[in-house]
Backbone as a ProteinNet text record, in pm:
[ID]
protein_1_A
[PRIMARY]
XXXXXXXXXXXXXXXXXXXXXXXXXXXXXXXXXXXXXXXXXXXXXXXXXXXXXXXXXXXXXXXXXXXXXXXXXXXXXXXXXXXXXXXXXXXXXXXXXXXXXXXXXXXXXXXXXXXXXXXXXXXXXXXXXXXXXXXXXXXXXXXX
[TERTIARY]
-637.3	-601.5	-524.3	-547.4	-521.7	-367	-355.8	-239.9	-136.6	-188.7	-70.6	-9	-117.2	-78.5	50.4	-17.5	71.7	265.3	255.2	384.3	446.1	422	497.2	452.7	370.4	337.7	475.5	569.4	679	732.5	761.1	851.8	757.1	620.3	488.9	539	549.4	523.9	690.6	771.3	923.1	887.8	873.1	828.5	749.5	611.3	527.9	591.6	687.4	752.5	839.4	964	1045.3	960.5	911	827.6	760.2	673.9	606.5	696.7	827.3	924.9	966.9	1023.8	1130.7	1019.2	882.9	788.5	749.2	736.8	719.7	885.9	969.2	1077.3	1064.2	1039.9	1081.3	928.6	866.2	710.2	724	791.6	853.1	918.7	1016.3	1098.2	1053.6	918.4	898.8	842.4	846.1	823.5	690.9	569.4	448.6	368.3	444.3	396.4	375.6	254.9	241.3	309.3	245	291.7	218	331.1	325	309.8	216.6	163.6	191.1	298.2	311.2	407.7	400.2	422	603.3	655.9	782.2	866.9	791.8	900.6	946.4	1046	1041.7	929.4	878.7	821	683.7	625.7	533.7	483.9	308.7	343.4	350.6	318.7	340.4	469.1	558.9	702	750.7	779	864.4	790.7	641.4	536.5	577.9	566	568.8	668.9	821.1	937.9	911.7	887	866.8	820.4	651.5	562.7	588.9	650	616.9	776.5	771.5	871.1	900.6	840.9	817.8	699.9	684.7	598.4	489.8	462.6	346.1	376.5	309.7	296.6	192	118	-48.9	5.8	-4.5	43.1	-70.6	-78.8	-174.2	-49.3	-67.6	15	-95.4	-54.5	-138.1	-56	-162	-52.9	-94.6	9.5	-5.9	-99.6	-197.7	-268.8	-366	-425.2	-572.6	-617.6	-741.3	-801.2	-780.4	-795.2	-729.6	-637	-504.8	-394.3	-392.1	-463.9	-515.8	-595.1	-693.8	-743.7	-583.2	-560.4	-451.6	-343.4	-293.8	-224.1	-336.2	-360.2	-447.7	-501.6	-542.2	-590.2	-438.6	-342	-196.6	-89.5	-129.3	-81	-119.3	-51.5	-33.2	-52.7	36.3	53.9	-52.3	-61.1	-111.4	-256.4	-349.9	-511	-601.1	-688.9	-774.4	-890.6	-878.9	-958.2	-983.2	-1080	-1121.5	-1057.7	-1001.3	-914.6	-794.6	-738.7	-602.2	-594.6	-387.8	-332.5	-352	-334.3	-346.7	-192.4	-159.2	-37.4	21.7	-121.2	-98.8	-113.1	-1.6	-47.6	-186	-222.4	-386.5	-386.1	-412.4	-463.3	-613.4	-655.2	-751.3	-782.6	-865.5	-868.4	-954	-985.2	-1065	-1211.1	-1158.8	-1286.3	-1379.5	-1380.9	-1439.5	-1492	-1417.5	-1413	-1467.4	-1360.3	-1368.2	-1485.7	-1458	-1477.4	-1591	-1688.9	-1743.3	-1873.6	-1939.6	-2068.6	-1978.9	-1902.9	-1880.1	-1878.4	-1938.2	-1921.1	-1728.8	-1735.6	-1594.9	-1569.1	-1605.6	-1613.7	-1573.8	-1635.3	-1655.5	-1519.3	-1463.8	-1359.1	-1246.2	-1245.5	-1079.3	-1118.5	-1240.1	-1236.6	-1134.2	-1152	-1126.7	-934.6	-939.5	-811.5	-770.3	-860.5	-873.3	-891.4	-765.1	-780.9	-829	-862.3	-949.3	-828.6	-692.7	-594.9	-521.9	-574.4	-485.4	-500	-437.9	-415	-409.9	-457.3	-451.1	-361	-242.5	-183.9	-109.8	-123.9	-102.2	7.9	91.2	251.9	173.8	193.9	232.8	332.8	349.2	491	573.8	481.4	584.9	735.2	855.1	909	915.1	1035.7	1006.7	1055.4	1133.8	1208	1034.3	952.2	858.8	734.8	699.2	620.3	690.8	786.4	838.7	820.6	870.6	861.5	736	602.4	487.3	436.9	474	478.8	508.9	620.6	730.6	631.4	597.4	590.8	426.7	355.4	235.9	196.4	310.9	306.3	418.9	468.2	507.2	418.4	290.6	189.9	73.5	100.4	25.3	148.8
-4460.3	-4464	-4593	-4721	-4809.2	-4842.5	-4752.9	-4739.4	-4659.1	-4585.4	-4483.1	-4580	-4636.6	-4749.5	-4860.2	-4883.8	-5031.7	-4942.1	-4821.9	-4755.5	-4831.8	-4796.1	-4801.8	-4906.1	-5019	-5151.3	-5248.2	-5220.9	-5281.8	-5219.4	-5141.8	-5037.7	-5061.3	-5047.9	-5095.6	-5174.8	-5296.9	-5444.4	-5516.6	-5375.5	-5440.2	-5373.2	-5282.3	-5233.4	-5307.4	-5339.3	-5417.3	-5579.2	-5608.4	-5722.6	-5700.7	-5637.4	-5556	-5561	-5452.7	-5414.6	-5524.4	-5611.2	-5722.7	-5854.7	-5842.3	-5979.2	-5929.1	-5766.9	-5731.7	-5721.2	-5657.2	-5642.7	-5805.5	-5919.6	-6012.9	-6100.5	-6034.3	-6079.3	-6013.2	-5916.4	-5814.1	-5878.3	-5891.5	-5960.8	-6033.7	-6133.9	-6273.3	-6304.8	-6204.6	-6188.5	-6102.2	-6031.4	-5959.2	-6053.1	-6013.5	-6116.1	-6072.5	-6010.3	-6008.4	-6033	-6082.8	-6149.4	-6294.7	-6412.1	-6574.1	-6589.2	-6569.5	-6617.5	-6512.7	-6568.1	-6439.8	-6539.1	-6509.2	-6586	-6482.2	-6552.8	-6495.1	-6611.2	-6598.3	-6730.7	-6698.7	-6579.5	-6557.3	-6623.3	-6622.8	-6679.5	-6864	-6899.3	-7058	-7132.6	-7025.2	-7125.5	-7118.5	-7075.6	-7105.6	-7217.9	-7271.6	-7417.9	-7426.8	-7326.7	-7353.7	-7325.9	-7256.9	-7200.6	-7244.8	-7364.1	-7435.5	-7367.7	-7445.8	-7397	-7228	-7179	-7016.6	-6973.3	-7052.2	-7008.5	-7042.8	-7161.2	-7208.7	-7109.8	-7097.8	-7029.9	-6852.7	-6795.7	-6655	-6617.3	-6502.8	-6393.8	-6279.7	-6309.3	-6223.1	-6223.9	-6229.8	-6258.6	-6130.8	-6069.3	-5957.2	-5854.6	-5763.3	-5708.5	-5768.4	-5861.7	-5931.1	-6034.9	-5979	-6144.8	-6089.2	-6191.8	-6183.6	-6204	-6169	-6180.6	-6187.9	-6289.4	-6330	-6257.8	-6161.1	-6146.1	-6224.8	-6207.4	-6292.6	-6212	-6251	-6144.7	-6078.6	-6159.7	-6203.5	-6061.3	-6033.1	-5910.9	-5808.8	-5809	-5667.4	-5625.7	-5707.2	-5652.5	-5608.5	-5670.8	-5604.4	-5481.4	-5446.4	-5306.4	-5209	-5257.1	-5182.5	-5157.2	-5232.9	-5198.8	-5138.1	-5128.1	-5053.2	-4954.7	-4879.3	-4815.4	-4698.6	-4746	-4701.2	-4689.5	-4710.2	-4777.6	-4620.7	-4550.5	-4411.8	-4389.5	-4444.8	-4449.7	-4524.5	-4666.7	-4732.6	-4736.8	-4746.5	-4715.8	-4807	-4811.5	-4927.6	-4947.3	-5080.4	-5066.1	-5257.4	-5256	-5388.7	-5448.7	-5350.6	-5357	-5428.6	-5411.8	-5454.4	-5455.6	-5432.5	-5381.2	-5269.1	-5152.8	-4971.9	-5017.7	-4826	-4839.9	-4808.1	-4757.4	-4716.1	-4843.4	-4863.4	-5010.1	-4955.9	-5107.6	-5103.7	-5207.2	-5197.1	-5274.7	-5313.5	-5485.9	-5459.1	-5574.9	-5596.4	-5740.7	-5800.3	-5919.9	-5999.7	-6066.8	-6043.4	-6069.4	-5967.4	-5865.1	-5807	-5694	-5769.3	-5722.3	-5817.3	-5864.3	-6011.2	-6079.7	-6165.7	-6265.7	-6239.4	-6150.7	-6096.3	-6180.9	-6200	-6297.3	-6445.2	-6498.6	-6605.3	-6588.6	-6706.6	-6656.7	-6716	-6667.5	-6712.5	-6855.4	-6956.8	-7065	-7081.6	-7083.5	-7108.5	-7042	-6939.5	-6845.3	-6946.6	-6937.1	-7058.3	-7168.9	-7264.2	-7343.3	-7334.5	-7223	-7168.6	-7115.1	-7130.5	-7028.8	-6934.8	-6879.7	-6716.2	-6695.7	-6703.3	-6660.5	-6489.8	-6485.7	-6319.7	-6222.4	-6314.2	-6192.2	-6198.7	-6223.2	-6203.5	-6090.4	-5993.5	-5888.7	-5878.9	-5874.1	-5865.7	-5700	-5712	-5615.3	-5630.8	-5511.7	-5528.9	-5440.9	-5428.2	-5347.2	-5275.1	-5125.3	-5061	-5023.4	-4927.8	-4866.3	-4770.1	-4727.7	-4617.4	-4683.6	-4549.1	-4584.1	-4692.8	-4800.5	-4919.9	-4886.5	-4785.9	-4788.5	-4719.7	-4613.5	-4563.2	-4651.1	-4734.3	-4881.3	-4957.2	-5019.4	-5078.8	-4991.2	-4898.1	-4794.9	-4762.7	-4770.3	-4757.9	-4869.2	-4995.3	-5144.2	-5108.6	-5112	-5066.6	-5038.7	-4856.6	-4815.2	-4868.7	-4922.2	-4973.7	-5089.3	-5198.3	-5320.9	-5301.5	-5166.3	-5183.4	-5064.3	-5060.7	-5039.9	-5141.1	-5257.4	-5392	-5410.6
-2420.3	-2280.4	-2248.9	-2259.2	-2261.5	-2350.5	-2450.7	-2561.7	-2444.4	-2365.4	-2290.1	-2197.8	-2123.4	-2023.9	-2011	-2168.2	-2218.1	-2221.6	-2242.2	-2259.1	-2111.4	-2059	-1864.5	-1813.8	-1868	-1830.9	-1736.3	-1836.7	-1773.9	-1663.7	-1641	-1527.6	-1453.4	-1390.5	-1311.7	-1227	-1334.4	-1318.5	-1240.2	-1304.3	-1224.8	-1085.1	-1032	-913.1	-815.6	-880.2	-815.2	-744.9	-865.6	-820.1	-715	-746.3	-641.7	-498.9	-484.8	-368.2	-299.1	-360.3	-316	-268.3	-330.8	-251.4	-170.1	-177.3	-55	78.8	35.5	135.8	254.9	149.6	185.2	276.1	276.1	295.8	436.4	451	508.1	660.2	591.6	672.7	750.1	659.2	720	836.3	858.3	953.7	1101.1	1066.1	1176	1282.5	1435.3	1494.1	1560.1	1513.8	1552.4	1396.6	1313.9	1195.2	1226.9	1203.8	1216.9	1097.1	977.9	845.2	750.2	634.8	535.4	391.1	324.1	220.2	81.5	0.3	-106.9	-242.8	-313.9	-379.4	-428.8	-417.6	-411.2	-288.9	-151.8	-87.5	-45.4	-36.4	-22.9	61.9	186.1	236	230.9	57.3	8.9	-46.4	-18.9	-43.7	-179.3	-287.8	-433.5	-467.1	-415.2	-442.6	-587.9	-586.4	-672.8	-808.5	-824.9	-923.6	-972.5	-891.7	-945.5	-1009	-962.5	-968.1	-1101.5	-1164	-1272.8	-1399	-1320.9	-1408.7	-1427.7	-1339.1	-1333.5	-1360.1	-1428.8	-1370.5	-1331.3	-1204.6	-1081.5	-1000.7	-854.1	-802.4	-763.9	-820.1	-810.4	-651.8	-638.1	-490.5	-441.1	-467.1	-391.8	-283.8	-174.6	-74.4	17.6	139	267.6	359.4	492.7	602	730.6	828.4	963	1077.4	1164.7	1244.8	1386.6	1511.4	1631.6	1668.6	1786.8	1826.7	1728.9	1660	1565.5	1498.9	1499.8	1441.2	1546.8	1679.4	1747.7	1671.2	1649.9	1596.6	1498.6	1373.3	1253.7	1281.5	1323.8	1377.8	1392	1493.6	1522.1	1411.8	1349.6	1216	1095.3	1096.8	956.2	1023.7	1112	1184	1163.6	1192.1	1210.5	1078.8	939	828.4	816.9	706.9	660.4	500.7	467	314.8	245.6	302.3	220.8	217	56.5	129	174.8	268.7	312.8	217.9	119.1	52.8	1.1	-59.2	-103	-278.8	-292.8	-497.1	-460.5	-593.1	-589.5	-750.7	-756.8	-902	-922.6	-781.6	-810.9	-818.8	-876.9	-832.9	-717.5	-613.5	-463.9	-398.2	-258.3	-236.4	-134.2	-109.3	-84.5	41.1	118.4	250.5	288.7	352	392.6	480.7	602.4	629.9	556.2	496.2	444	508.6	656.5	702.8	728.4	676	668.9	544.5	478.8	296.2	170.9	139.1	30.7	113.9	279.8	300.2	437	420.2	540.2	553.6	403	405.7	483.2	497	601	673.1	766.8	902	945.5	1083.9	1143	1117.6	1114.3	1110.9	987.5	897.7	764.8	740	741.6	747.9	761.6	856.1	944.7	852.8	840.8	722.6	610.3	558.9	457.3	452.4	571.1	539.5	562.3	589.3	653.9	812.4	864	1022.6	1040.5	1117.5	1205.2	1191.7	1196.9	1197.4	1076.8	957.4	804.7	717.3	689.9	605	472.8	359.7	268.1	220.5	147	104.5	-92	-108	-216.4	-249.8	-265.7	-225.7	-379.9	-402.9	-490	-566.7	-613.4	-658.7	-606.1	-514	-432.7	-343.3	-283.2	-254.5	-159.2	-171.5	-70.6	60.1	95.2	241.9	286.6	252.5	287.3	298.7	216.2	230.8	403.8	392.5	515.7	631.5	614.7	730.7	821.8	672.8	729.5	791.9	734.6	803.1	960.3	960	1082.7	1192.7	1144.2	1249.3	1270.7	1210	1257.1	1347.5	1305.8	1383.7	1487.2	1523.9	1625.7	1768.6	1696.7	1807	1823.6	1786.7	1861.5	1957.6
[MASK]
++++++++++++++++++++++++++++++++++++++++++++++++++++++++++++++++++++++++++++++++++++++++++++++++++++++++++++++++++++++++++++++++++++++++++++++++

């Protein structure tokens, strides 16, 4: 099983990359997005580091939106394609908030400590088509 895998490992892994910069590009710019955390774009604080170390920055980023966890409800609530879930590295992309997944034994406090505002998204871009990924973006954050 693992022998079949390794066949299409690469083609995956160019996708996942693909999808995860244009997704994060594409994040960046929306204007009910705060910030978009992914180590492909410049105004990551490791940027330089990655550019270095990697080639290619994965589909795994987080994104904050304005308008805290309501707005998150409201986008994932509204997200179509992608599944709400606590994984990551399907080849379906995967959505989820953290505060209430990964990072739920913290409390709020401890949370923002940490890094994790009430309104940050964890997404993991898949392989499916990218205009259909964005689109589902699209039309979700434009019902906050």
């Amino acid at each position: 099983m693992i022998l079949r895998g390794m066949k299409t490992l690469e083609l995956r892994m160019q996708r996942h990359n693909e999808n995860g910069m244009k997704i994060a590009s594409w994040l960046s710019a929306h204007p009910k997005v705060e910030q978009v955390f992914y180590p492909g774009l410049p105004t990551h604080p490791h940027y330089d580091i990655a550019k270095k170390q990697m080639h290619g920055f994965g589909g795994m980023m987080s994104f904050s939106l304005k308008g805290g966890f309501p707005a998150v409800i409201t986008v994932l609530e509204n997200m179509k394609l992608a599944h709400k879930a606590a994984s990551l590295g399907s080849v379906g992309t995967l959505v989820g908030p953290p505060c209430t997944t990964s990072h739920v034994e913290l409390t709020a406090e401890e949370r923002a400590n940490a890094g994790i505002p009430e309104g940050l998204i964890r997404y993991s871009a898949g392989i499916e088509n990218l205009e259909d990924l964005i689109e589902d973006l699209r039309q979700a954050l434009d019902r906050v």
